[in-house]
N, CA, C and O atoms as a Maestro MAE file, in Angstrom:
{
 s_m_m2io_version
 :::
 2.0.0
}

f_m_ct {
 s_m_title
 :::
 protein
 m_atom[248] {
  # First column is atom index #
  i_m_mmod_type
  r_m_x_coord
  r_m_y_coord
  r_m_z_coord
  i_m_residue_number
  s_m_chain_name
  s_m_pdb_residue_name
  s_m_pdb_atom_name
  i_m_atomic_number
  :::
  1 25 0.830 -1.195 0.000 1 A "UNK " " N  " 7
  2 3 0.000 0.000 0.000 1 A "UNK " " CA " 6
  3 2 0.869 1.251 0.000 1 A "UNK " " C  " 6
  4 15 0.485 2.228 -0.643 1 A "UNK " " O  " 8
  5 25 1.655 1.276 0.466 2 A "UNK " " N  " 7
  6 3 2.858 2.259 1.070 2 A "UNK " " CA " 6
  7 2 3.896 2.724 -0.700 2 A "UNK " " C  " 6
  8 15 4.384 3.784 -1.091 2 A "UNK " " O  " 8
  9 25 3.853 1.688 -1.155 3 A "UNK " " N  " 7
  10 3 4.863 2.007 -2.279 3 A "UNK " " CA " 6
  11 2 3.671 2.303 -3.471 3 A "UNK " " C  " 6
  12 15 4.065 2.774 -4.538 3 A "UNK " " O  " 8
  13 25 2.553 2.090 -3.330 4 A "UNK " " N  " 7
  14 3 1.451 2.704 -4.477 4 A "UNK " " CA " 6
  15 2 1.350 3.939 -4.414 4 A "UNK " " C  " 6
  16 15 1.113 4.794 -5.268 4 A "UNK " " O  " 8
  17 25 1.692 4.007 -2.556 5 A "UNK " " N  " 7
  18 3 1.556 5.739 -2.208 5 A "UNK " " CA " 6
  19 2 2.368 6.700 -2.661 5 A "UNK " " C  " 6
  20 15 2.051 7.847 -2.977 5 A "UNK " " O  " 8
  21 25 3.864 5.990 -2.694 6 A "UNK " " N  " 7
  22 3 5.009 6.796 -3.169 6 A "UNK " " CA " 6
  23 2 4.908 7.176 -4.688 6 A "UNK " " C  " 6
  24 15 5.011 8.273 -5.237 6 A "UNK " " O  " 8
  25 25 4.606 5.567 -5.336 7 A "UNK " " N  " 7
  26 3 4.284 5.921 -7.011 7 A "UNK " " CA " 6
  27 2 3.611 7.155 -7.372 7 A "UNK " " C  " 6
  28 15 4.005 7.937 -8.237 7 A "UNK " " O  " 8
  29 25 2.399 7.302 -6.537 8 A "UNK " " N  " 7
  30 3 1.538 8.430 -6.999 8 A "UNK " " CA " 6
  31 2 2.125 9.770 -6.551 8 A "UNK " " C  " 6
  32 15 1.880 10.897 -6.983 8 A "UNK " " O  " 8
  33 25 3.124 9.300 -5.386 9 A "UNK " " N  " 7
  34 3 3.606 11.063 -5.326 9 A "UNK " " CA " 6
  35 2 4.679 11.780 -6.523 9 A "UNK " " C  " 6
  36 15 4.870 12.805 -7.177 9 A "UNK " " O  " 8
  37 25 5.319 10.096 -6.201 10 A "UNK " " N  " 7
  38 3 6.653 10.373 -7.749 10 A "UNK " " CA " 6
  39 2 6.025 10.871 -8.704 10 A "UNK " " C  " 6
  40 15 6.542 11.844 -9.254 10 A "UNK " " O  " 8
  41 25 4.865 10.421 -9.147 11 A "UNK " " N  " 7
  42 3 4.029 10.722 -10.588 11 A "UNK " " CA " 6
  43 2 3.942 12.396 -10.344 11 A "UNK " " C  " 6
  44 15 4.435 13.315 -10.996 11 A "UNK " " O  " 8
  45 25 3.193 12.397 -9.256 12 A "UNK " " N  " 7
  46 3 2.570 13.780 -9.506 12 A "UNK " " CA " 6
  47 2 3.735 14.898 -9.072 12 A "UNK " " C  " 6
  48 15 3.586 16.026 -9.541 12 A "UNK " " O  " 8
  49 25 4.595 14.715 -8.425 13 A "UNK " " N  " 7
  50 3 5.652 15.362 -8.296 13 A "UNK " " CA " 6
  51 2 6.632 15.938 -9.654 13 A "UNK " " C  " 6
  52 15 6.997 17.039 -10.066 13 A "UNK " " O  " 8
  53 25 6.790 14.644 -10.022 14 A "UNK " " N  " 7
  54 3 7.250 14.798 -11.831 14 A "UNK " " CA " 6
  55 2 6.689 15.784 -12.448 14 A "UNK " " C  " 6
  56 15 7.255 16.820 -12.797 14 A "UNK " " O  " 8
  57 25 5.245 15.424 -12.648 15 A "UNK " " N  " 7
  58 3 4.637 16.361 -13.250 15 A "UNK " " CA " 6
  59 2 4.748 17.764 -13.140 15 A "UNK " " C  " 6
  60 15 5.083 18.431 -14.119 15 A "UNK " " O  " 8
  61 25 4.477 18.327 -11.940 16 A "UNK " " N  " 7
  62 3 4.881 19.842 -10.978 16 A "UNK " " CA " 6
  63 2 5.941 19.994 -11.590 16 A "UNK " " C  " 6
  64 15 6.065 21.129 -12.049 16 A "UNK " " O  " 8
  65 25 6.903 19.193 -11.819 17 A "UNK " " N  " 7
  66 3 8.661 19.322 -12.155 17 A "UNK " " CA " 6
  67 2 8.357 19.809 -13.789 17 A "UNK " " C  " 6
  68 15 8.790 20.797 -14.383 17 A "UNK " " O  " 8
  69 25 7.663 18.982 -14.150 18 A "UNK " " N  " 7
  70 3 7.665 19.215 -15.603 18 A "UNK " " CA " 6
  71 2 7.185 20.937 -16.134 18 A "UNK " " C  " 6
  72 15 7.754 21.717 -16.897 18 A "UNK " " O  " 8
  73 25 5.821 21.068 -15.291 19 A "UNK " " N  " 7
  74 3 5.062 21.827 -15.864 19 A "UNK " " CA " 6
  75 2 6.255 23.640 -15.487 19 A "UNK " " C  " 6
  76 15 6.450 24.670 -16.132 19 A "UNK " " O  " 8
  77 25 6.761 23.077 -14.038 20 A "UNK " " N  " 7
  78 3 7.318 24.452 -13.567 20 A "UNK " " CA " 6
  79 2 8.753 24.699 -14.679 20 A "UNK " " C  " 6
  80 15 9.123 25.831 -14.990 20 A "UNK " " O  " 8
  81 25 9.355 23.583 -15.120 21 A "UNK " " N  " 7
  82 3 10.372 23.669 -15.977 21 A "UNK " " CA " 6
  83 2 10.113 24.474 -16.952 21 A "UNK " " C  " 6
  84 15 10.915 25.299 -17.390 21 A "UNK " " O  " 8
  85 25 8.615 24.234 -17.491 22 A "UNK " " N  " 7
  86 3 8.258 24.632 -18.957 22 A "UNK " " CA " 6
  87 2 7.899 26.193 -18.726 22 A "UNK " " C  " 6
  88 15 8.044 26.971 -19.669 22 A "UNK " " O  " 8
  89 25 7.465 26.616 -17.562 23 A "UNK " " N  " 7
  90 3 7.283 27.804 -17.231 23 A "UNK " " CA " 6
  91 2 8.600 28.396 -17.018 23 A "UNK " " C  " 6
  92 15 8.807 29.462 -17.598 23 A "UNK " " O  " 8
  93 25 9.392 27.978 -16.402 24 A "UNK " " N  " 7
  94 3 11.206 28.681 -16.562 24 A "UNK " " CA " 6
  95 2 11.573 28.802 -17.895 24 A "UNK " " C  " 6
  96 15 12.055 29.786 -18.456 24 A "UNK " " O  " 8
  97 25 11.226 27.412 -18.475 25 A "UNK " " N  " 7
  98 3 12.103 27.854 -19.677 25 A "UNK " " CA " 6
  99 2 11.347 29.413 -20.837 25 A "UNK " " C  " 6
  100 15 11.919 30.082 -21.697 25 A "UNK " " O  " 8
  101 25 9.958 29.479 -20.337 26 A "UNK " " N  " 7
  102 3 9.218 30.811 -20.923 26 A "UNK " " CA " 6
  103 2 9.306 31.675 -20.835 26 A "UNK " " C  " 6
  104 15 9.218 32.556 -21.691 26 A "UNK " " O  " 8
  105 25 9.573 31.754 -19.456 27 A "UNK " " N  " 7
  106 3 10.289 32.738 -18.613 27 A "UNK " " CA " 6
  107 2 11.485 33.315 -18.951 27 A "UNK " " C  " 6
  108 15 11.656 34.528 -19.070 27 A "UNK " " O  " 8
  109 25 12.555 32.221 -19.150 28 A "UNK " " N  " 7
  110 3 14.172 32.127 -19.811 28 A "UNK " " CA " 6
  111 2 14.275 33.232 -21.094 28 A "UNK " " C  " 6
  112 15 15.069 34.158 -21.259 28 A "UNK " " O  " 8
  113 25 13.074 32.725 -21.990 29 A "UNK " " N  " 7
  114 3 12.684 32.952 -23.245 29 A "UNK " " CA " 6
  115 2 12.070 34.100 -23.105 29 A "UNK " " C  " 6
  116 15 12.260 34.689 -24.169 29 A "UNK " " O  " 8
  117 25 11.358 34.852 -22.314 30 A "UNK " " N  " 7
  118 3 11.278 36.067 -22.348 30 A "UNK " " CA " 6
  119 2 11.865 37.200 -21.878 30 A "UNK " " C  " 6
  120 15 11.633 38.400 -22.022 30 A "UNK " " O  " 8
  121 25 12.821 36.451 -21.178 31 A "UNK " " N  " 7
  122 3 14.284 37.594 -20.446 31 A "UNK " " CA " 6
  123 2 15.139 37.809 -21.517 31 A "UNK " " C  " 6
  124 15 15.551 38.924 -21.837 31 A "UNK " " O  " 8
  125 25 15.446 36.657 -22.142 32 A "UNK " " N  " 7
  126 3 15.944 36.877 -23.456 32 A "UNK " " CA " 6
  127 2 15.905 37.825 -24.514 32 A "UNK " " C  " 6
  128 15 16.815 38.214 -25.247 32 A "UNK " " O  " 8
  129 25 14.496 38.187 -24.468 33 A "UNK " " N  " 7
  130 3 13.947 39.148 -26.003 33 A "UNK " " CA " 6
  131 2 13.846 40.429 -24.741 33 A "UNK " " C  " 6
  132 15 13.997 41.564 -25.192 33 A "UNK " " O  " 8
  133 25 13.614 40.331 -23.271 34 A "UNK " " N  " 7
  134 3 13.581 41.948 -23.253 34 A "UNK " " CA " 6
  135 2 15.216 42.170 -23.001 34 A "UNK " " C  " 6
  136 15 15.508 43.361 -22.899 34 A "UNK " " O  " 8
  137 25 16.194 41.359 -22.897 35 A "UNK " " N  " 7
  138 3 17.438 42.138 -22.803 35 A "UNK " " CA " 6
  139 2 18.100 42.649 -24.374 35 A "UNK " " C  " 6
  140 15 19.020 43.435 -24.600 35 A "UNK " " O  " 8
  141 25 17.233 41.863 -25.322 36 A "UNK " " N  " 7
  142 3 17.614 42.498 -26.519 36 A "UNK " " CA " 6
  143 2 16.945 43.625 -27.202 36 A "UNK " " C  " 6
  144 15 17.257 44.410 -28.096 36 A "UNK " " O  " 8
  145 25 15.517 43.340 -26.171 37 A "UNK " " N  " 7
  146 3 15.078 44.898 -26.739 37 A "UNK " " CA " 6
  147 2 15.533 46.283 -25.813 37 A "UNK " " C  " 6
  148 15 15.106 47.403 -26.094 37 A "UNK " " O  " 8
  149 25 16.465 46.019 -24.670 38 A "UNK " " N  " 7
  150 3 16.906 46.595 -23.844 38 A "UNK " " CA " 6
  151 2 18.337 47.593 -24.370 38 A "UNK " " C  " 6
  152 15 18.650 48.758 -24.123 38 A "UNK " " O  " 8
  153 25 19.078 46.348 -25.318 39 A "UNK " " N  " 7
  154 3 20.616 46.633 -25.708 39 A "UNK " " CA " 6
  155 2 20.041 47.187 -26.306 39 A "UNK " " C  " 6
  156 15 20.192 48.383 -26.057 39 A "UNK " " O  " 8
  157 25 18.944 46.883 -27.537 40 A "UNK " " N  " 7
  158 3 18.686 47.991 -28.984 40 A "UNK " " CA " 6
  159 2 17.906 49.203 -28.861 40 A "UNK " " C  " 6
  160 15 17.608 50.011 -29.741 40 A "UNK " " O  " 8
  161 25 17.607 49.201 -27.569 41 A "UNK " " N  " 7
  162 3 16.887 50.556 -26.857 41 A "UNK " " CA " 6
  163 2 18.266 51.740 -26.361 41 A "UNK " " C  " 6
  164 15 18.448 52.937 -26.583 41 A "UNK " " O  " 8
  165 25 18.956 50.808 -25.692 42 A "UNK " " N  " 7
  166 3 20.324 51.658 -25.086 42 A "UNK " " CA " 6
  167 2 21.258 52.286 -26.751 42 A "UNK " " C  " 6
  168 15 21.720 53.419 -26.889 42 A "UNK " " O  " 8
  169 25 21.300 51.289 -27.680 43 A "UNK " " N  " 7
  170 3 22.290 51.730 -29.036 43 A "UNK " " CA " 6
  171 2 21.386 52.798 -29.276 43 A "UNK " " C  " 6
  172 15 21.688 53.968 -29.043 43 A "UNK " " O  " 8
  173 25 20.500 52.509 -29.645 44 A "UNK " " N  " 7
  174 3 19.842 53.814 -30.128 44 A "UNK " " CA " 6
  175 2 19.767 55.227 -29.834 44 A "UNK " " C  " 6
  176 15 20.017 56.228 -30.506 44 A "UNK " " O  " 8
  177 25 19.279 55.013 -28.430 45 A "UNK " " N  " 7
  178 3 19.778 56.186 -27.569 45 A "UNK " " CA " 6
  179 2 21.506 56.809 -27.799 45 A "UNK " " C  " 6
  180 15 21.954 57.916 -28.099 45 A "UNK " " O  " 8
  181 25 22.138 55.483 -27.490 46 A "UNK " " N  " 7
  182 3 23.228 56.668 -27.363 46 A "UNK " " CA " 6
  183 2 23.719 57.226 -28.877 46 A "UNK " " C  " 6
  184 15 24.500 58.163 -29.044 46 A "UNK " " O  " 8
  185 25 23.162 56.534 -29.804 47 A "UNK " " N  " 7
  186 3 23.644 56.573 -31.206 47 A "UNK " " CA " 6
  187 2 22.666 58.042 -31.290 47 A "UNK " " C  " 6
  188 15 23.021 58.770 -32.217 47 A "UNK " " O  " 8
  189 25 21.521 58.565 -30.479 48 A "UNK " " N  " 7
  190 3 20.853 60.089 -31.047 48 A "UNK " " CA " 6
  191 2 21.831 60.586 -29.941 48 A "UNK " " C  " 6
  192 15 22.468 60.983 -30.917 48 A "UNK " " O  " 8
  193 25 22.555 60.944 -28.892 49 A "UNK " " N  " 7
  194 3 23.322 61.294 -27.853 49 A "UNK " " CA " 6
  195 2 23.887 62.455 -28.589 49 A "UNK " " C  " 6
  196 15 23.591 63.650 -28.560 49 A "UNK " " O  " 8
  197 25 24.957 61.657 -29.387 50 A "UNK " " N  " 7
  198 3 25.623 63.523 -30.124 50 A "UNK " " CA " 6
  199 2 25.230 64.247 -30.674 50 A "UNK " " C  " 6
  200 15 25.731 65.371 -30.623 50 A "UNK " " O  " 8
  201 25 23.755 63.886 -31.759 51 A "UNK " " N  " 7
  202 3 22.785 64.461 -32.588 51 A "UNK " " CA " 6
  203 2 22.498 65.705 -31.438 51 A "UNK " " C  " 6
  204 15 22.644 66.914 -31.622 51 A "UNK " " O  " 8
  205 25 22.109 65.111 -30.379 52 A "UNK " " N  " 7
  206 3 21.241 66.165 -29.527 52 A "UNK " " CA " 6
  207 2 22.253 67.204 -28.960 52 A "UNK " " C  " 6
  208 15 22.031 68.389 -28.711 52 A "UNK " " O  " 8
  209 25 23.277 66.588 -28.828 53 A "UNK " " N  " 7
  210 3 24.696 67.301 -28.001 53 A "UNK " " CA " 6
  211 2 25.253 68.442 -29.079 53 A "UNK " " C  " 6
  212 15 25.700 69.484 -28.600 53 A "UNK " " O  " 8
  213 25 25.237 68.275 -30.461 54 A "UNK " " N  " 7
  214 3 25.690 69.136 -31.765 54 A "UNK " " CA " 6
  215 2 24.856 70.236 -31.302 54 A "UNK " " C  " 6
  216 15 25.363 71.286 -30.906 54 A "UNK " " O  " 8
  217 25 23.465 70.019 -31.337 55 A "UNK " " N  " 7
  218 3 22.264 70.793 -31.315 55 A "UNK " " CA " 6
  219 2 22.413 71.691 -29.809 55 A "UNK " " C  " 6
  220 15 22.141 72.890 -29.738 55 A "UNK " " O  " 8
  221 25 22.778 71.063 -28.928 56 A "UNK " " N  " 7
  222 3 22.430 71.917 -28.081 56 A "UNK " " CA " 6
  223 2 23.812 73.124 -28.177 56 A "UNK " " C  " 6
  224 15 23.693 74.307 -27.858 56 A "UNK " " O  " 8
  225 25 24.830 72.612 -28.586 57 A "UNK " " N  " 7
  226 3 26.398 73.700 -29.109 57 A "UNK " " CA " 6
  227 2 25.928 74.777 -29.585 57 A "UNK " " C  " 6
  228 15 25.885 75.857 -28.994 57 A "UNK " " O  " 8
  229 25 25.471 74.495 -30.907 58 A "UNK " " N  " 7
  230 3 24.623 75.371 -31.927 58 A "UNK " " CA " 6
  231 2 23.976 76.562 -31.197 58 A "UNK " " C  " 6
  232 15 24.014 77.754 -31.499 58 A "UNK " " O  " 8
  233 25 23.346 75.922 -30.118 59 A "UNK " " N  " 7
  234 3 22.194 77.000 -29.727 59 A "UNK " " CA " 6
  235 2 23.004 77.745 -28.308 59 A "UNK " " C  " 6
  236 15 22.448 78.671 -27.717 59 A "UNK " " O  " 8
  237 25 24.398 77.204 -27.853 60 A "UNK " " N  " 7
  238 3 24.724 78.079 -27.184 60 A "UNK " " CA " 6
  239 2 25.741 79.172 -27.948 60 A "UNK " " C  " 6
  240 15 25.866 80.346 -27.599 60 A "UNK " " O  " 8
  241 25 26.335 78.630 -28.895 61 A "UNK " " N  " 7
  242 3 27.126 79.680 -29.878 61 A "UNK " " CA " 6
  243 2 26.193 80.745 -30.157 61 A "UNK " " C  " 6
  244 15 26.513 81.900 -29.877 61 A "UNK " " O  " 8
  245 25 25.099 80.488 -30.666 62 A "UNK " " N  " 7
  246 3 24.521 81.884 -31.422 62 A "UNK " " CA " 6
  247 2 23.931 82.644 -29.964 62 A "UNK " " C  " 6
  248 15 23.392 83.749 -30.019 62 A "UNK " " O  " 8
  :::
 }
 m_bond[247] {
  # First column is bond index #
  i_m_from
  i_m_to
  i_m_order
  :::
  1 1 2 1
  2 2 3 1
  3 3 4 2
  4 3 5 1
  5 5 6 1
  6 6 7 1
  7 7 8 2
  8 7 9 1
  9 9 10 1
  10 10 11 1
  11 11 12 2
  12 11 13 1
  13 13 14 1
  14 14 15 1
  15 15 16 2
  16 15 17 1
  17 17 18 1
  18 18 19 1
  19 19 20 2
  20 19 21 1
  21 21 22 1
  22 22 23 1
  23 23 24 2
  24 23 25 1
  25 25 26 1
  26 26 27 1
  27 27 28 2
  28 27 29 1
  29 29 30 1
  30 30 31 1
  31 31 32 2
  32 31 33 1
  33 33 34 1
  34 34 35 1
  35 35 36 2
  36 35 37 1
  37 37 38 1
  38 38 39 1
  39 39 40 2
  40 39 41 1
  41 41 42 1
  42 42 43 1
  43 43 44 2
  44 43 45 1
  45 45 46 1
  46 46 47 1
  47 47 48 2
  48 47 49 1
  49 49 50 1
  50 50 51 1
  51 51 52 2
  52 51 53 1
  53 53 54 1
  54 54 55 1
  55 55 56 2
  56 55 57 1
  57 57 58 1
  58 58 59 1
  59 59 60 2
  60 59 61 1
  61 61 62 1
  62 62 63 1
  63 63 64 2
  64 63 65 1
  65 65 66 1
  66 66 67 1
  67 67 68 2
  68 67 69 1
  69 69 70 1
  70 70 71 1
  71 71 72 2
  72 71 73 1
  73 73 74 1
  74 74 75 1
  75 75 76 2
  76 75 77 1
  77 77 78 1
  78 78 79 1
  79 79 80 2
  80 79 81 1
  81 81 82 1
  82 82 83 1
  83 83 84 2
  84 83 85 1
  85 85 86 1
  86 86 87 1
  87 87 88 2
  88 87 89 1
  89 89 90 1
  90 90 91 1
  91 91 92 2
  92 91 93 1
  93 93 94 1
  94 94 95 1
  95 95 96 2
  96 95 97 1
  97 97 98 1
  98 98 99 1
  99 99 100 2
  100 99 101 1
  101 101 102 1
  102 102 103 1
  103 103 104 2
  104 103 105 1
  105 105 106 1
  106 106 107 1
  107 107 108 2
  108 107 109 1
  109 109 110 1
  110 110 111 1
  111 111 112 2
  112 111 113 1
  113 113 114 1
  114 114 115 1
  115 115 116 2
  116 115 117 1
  117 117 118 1
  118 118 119 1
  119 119 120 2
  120 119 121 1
  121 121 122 1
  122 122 123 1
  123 123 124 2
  124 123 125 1
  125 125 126 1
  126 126 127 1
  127 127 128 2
  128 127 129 1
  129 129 130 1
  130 130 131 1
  131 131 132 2
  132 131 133 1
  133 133 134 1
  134 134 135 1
  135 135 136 2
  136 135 137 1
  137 137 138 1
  138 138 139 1
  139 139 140 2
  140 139 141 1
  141 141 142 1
  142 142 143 1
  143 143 144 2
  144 143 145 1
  145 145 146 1
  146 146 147 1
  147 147 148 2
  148 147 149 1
  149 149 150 1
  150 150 151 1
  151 151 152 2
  152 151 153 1
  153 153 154 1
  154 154 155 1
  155 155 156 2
  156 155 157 1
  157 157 158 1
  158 158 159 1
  159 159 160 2
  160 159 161 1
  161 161 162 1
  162 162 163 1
  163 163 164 2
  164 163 165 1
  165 165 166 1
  166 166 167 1
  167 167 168 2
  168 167 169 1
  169 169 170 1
  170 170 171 1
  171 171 172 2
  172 171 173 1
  173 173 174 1
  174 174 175 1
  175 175 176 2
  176 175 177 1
  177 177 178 1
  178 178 179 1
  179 179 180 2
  180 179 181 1
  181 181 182 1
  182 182 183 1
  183 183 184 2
  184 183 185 1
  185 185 186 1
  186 186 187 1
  187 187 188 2
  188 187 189 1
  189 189 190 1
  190 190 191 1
  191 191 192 2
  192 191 193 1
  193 193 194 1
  194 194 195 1
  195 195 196 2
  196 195 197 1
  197 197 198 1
  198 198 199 1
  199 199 200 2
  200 199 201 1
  201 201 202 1
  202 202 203 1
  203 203 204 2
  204 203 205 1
  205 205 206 1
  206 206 207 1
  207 207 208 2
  208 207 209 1
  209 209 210 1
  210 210 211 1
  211 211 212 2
  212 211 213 1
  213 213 214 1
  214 214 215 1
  215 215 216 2
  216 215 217 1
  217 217 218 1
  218 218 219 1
  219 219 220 2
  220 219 221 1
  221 221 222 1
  222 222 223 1
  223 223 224 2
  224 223 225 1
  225 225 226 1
  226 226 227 1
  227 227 228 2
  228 227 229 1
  229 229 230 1
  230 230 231 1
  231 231 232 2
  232 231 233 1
  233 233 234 1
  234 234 235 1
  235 235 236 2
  236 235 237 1
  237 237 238 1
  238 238 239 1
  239 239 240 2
  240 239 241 1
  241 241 242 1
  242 242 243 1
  243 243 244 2
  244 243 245 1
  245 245 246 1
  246 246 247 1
  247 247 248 2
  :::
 }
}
């Protein structure tokens, strides 16, 4: 009786294992795409950085 008991915990334990894995790995998978929309957020920025920095020269010269 005792080892039918364990079977069913192993089973359902597995399962929990399985389902929480598949949620990490989604998880994994979406840390992923925001650190790349993070880097191509930061290039961008600093790539307008001197645009704005020229501009603000300009307007203290005159």
């Amino acid at each position: 009786m005792m080892l039918e008991a364990w079977k069913a915990d192993i089973s359902r334990i597995a399962f929990e294992k399985d389902q929480l894995y598949d949620e990490m790995s989604g998880l994994r998978d979406a840390a992923k795409e925001a650190d790349a929309v993070t880097r191509n957020v930061k290039r961008v920025m600093q790539a307008e950085q001197p645009q704005r920095g020229h501009v603000k020269r300009r307007d203290m010269e005159l």
